[in-house]
N, C-alpha and C positions, 0 to 999 in steps of 0.2 A: 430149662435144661440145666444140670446139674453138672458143675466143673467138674474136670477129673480130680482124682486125689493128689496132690502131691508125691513126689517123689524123694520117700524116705534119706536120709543120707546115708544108712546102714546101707541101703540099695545101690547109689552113687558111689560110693567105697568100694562096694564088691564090684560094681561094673566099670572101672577103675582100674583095679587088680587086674582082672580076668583080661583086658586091654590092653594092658603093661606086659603081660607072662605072653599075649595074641602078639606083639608087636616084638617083644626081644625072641618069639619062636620064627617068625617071617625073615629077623636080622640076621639070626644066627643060619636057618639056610641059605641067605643070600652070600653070607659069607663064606659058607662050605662050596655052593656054587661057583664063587669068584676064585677061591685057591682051588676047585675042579681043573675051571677052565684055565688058569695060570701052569700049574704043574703038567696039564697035556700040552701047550702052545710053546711050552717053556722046553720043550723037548726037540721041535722042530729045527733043524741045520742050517739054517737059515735065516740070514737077517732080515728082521718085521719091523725095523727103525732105523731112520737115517744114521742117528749116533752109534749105532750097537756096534756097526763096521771098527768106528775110530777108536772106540772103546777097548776091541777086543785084539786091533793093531796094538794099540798099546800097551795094554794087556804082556803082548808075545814080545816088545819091546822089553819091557820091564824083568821080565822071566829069562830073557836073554843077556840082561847089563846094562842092557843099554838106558839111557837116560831118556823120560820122559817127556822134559821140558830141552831139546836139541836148541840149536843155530835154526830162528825162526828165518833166517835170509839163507839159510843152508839149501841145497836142492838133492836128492827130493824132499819133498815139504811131509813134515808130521808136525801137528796144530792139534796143543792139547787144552781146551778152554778152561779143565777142571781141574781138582785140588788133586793133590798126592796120594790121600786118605783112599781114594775110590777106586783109583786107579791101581792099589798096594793091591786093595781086593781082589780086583780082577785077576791082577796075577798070578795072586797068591791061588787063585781057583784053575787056572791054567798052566802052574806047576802041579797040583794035583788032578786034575781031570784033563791035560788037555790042550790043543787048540780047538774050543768050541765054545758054539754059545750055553750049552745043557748046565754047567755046573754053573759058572758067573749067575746066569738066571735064577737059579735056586737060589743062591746068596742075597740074589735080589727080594725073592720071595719071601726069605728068611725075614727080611728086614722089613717087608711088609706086616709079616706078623709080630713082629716089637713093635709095632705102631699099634698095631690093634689091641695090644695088651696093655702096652704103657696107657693108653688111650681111656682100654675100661677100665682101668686104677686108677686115672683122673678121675673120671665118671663117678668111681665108688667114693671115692675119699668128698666128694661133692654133693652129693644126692644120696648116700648110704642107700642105695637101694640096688637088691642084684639085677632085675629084670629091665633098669633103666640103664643099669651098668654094662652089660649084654647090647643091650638096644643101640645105645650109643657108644660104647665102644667098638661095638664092631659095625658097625655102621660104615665106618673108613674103608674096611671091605667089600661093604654091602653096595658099591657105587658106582656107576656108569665112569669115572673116567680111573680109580683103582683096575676097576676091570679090563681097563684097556693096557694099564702101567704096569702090571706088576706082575708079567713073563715076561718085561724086558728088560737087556742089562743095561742100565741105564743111572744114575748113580743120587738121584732124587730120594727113592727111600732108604738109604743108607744115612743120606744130609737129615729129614724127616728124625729115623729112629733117635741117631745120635741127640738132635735141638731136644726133642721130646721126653729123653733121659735128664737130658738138665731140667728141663722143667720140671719134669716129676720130682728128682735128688732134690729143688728147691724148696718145692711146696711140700714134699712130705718131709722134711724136717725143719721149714718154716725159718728159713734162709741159713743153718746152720750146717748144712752141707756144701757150704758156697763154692769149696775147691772142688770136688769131684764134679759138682756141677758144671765149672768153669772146666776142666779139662773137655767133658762131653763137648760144650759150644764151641769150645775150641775146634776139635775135631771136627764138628759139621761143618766149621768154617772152612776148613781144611778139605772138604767134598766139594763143598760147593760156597762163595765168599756169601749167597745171597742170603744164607740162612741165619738171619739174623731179627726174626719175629719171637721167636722165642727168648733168648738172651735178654734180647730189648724188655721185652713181658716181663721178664724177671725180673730184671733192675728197677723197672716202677712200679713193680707190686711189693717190693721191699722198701722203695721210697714210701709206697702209700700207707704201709705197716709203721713210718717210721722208726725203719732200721736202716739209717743213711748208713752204718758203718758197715755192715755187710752187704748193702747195696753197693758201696765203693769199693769193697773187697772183691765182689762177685767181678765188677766192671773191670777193674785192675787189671784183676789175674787175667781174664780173656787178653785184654789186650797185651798184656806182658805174654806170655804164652802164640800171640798171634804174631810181635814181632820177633819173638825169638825165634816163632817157626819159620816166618817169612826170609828172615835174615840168613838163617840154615840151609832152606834151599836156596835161597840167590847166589849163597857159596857155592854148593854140589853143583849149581847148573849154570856156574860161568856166567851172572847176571840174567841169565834167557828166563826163569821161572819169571817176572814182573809183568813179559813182555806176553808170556802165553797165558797169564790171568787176567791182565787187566787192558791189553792193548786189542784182543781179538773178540772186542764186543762192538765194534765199528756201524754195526746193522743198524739203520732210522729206528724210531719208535713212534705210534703212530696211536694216537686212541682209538681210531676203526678198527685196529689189530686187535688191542684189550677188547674192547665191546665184542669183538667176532669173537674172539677164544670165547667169554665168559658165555656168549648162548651156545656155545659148544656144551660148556660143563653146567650148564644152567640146572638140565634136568634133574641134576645127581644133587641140587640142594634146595629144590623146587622145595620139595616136604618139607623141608624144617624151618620154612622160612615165616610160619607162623610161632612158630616157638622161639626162633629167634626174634620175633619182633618183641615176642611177650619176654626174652630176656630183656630186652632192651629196654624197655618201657618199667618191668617189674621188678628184677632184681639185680641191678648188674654193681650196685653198690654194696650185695653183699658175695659179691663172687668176683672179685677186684682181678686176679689173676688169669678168669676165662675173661673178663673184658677185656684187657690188654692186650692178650695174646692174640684174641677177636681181631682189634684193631689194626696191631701191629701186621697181621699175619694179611690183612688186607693192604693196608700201608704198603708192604714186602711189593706184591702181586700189582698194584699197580704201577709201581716203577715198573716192574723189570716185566710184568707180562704181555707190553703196547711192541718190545721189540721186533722187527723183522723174524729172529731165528727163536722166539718166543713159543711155547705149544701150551696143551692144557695139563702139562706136568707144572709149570708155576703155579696151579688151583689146589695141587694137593693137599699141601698144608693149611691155606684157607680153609678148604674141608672139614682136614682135623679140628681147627680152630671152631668152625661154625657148629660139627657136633657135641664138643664141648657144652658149647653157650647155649645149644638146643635143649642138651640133658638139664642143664640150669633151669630155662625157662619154662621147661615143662613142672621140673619140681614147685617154679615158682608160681604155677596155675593150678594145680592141686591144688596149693596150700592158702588159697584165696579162700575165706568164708563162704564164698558162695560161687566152685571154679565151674565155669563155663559148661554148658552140657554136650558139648561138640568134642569135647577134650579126648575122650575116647575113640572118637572118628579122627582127630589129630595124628593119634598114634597108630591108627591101624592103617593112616595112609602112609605113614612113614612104614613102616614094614611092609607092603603092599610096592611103594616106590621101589623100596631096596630089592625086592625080587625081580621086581619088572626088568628094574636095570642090568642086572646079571643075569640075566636069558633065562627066568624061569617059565615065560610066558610068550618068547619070541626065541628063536632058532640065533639069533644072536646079535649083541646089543652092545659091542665094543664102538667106540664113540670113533674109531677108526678101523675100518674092518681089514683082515688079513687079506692080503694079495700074494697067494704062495702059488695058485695049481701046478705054472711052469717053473717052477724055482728047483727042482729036482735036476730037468733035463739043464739047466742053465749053468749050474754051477759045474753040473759034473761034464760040461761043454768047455765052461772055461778051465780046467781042472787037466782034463784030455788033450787038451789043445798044445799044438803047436808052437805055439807064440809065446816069443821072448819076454815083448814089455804088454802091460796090460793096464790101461789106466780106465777105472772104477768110479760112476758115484756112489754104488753099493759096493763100499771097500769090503764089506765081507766075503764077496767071491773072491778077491782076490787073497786075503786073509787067507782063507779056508782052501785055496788053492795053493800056498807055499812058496805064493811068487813075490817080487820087490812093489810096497806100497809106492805109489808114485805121489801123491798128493792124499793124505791121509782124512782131510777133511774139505771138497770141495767148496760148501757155504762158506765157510770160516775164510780159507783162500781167498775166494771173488771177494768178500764183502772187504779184505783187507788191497785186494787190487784197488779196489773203486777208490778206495781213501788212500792210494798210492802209499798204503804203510807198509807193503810189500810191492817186489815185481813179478808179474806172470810170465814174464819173456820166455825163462827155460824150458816152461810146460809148452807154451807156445810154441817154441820153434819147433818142439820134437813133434808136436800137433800136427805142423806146417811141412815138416821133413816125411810125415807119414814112419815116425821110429815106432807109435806104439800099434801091435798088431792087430789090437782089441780095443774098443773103447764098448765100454756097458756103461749105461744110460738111459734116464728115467724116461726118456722121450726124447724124440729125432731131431738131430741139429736142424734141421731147415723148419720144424716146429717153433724150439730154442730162440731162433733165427728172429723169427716172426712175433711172438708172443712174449719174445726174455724172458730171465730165467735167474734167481735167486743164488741159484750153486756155481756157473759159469758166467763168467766175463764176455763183453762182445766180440773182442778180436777172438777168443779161442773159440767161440760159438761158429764164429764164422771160419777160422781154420778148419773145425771139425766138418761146415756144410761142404768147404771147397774140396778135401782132399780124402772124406772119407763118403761110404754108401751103409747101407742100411742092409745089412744081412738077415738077420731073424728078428722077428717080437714077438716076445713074452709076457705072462701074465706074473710079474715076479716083482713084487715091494722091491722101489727105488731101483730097478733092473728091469725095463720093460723092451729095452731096444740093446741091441751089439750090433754097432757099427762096424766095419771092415777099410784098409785103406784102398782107396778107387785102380781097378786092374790087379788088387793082389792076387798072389797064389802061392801056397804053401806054409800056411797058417795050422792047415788041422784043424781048422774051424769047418762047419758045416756050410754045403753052398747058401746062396742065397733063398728065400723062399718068400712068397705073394703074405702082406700082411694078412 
C-alpha cells in the first residue's frame, strides 16, 4: 500500500492563512457580541455589582464637594478603598449624565476598548501580522470574564487602560518615552495601588536591553510622582487618604480563594494555553517585554487575588498579559521548520472559545449572571417609601433613591469591625433602637445568623434577627430581602408577603 503524498508547504501556508483570517473572524464577532451585551446591560438602573453602589455614592460625593477620603471613625461611614483617578471619573460622569449608573458604565466601556486597541498595537508591533493582531488583540474582549466586567462601573479597566498606555509609550519608543510613560503608571496607580505588573515589566525589559539609565529614570519618576501625589492628598484629606487605601484591606487571604476565582476564569484562557506553553518553551527570549509582563502580571494576581473581598476582576490583566504571550507563541510555531500540523486547530479553537464565551452559542455566558427581574419594583419601593433612614447592602437603592448613605460599603465595614480598626457600635445601636425604617439585604438575618456573612458583623447580625421581620423577597442582585422593624407601621412600605 502506497503512503500518501506529503504535504506540500505551499499547501501548509495557505492552510495557515485561511486559519489565521477563520480565527481573527470568530474574535472579532466575539468582540462585537461582548460590547452588544455590555452597551444593552450597561443601560439597566440598577446595581449588578456589590462595588457599583459605593462607586456611584461617591461619585455624587465628589460632584457635591464633598471629599472622598472623610473621617474614616466619622459616622455615617463612607469607605473608599480606591485611588482618586477613578473616582474623578465617575463624577465627572455624574455631573454630566446624572445620578445613575448609564453614563459611568460607558466610561467604563470606553476604557474596555483602549485595552483592546492598545492590546492589538502590542500584537502588531510583535508578530507584524493583521489577522494575529485582530485575533489577539481583541481577544481581551472576546472573554467569559470581560464579558461579565465591562457594563460595570467599576474602576479595573480604567487601572488596565492607563498600565497598558505605559507599556505601549515604552516599547514603541524603546524606553525613550519613559516620562509620559511614567505619568500613565502613575495614574493607574492612582486607580487602583495594585497595578503595578506593567511598570514592573517595563523596568526589566529596560534592564534586559541594558538601558539601566532609563530603566532608573522610568522607576524614579513613578515613584517621585506617586509620593508627590500621595503627599497632596494626605494634605486635601486631613491625613484620612492613607487610612482609606491602605488600612481597609484587613480581609484573610486564603489560597482556596485564588484556586476558586482562577477555575472561575479558567475557561476564558483554556485556549491559549497551548500557545502559551509553546511561548514559553520557544520564544520568550525573544519577546523579553510579553515575558515579563506575563510574569509580573501573574506575580500581581497572586498576591492580591487569595483575598476575602478578592473577584475575577484581579484575572483581567493576567488575560491581557497571556494574550499577548499567546500571539507570541503562536508566531513562534509557524516559524518552526517543520510547525506542527495541529496549529491550525489551535487557532480555530481559540476563536471558537471566544464565541462560545460571549453567548454566541448559549443564551448567556456571564461568569456571574444578572439577577435583575424584581429590581424594578424594589427600588421604586424604596424610592416611594415612607422611611426616613434606610440602611442598604445594595447602596445603590439608596443612592438612586436620594436618601443619607448610612454605611457606604458594608464588606469593607465588618472586615474593619473584626480587626477592631473601626467601631460598629453607631450602626448597631441605631440597628438595636429600630431607627432604620428599611434594611435591604442580600439574605435574611436569621440566615446571616446561621451561616455568617462576609458584609456584617455578628452583634449587628443579630440586632438585625432580634428587632427587625422579613417583609418582602426579591429577586434583585445584592437586594434580595427588606426587612422592616418588628410591630412597625407607617413606613409606606408594602405589607408583609409569603416568600
Amino acid at each position: 500500500m502506497n503512503a500518501a503524498p506529503p504535504i506540500q508547504p505551499s499547501t501548509n501556508l495557505r492552510l495557515l492563512r485561511v486559519s489565521e483570517w477563520l480565527m481573527a473572524a470568530c474574535v472579532a464577532a466575539a468582540a462585537a457580541l461582548t460590547l452588544f451585551h455590555a452597551a444593552t446591560e450597561a443601560r439597566l438602573p440598577f446595581q449588578l455589582d456589590y462595588e457599583e453602589g459605593n462607586i456611584l455614592n461617591t461619585a455624587v460625593r465628589v460632584d457635591a464637594g464633598q471629599s472622598p477620603y472623610p473621617d474614616p471613625q466619622a459616622f455615617p461611614n463612607a469607605l473608599n478603598p480606591y485611588g482618586p483617578v477613578g473616582y474623578g471619573l465617575a463624577a465627572l460622569c455624574v455631573r454630566m449624565g446624572g445620578t445613575s449608573f448609564t453614563l459611568p458604565r460607558y466610561a467604563n466601556l470606553c476604557c474596555g476598548l483602549v485595552i483592546a486597541t492598545l492590546l492589538l498595537l502590542l500584537v502588531s508591533r510583535f508578530t507584524g501580522s493583521v489577522p494575529l493582531a485582530v485575533s489577539f488583540g481583541l481577544y481581551f474582549l472576546g472573554n467569559g470574564v470581560t464579558r461579565t466586567w465591562l457594563p460595570l462601573l467599576r474602576v479595573d479597566m480604567l487601572a488596565i487602560a492607563l498600565s497598558l498606555a505605559g507599556l505601549w509609550l515604552c516599547h514603541r519608543s524603546e524606553g525613550r518615552w519613559w516620562f509620559p510613560a511614567s505619568v500613565c503608571f502613575t495614574l493607574a496607580l492612582f486607580v487602583k495601588y495594585t497595578a503595578l505588573a506593567a511598570p514592573a515589566a517595563c523596568f526589566l525589559w529596560l534592564l534586559s536591553r541594558r538601558d539601566s539609565r532609563r530603566a532608573i529614570l522610568l522607576a524614579g519618576t513613578v515613584c517621585a510622582l506617586c509620593l508627590a501625589g500621595f503627599g497632596a492628598m494626605q494634605a486635601v484629606t486631613n491625613g484620612n487618604f492613607f487610612f482609606h487605601m491602605f488600612r481597609t484591606h484587613p480581609d484573610p487571604y486564603t489560597f482556596r480563594r485564588l484556586v476558586g476565582i482562577f477555575l472561575m476564569v479558567e475557561p476564558s484562557v483554556a485556549a491559549l494555553a497551548p500557545l502559551l506553553l509553546a511561548f514559553l518553551l520557544l520564544k520568550p527570549h525573544r519577546a523579553p517585554l510579553a515575558l515579563f509582563y506575563l510574569l509580573c502580571a501573574c506575580l500581581v494576581v497572586s498576591v492580591t487575588g487569595g483575598k476575602a473581598g478578592s473577584f475575577i476582576n484581579h484575572f483581567l490583566e493576567p488575560i491581557v498579559a497571556c494574550a499577548l504571550a499567546a500571539a507570541v507563541g503562536y508566531q513562534a510555531l509557524v516559524a518552526m521548520p517543520r510547525p506542527p500540523r495541529l496549529v491550525p486547530l489551535l487557532t480555530l479553537t481559540v476563536g471558537a472559545a471566544a464565541l462560545y464565551l460571549t453567548g454566541a452559542f448559549t443564551q448567556d455566558t456571564r461568569v456571574v449572571p444578572l439577577s435583575v427581574t424584581d429590581c424594578g419594583d424594589l427600588y421604586r419601593s424604596v424610592r416611594e417609601s415612607k422611611a426616613r433612614n434606610v440602611l442598604a447592602e445594595n447602596v445603590g437603592t439608596v443612592v438612586l433613591a436620594g436618601r443619607q448613605v448610612w454605611d457606604s460599603n458594608p464588606f469593607v465595614l465588618a472586615q474593619l469591625v473584626r480587626s477592631k480598626a473601626l467601631s460598629g457600635a453607631p450602626l448597631e445601636q441605631m440597628v438595636a433602637r429600630r431607627e432604620f425604617d428599611l434594611i435591604v439585604l442580600n439574605s435574611e438575618p436569621a440566615e446571616m445568623k446561621l451561616n455568617g456573612s462576609q458584609r456584617w458583623w455578628g452583634r449587628i447580625v443579630s440586632a438585625m434577627d432580634e428587632n427587625y421581620r422579613v417583609s418582602r423577597v426579591y429577586d434583585c442582585a445584592e437586594a434580595n430581602v427588606v426587612v422592616v422593624p418588628r410591630n412597625a407601621s407607617g413606613t409606606g412600605y408594602p405589607a408583609p408577603q409569603g416568600h
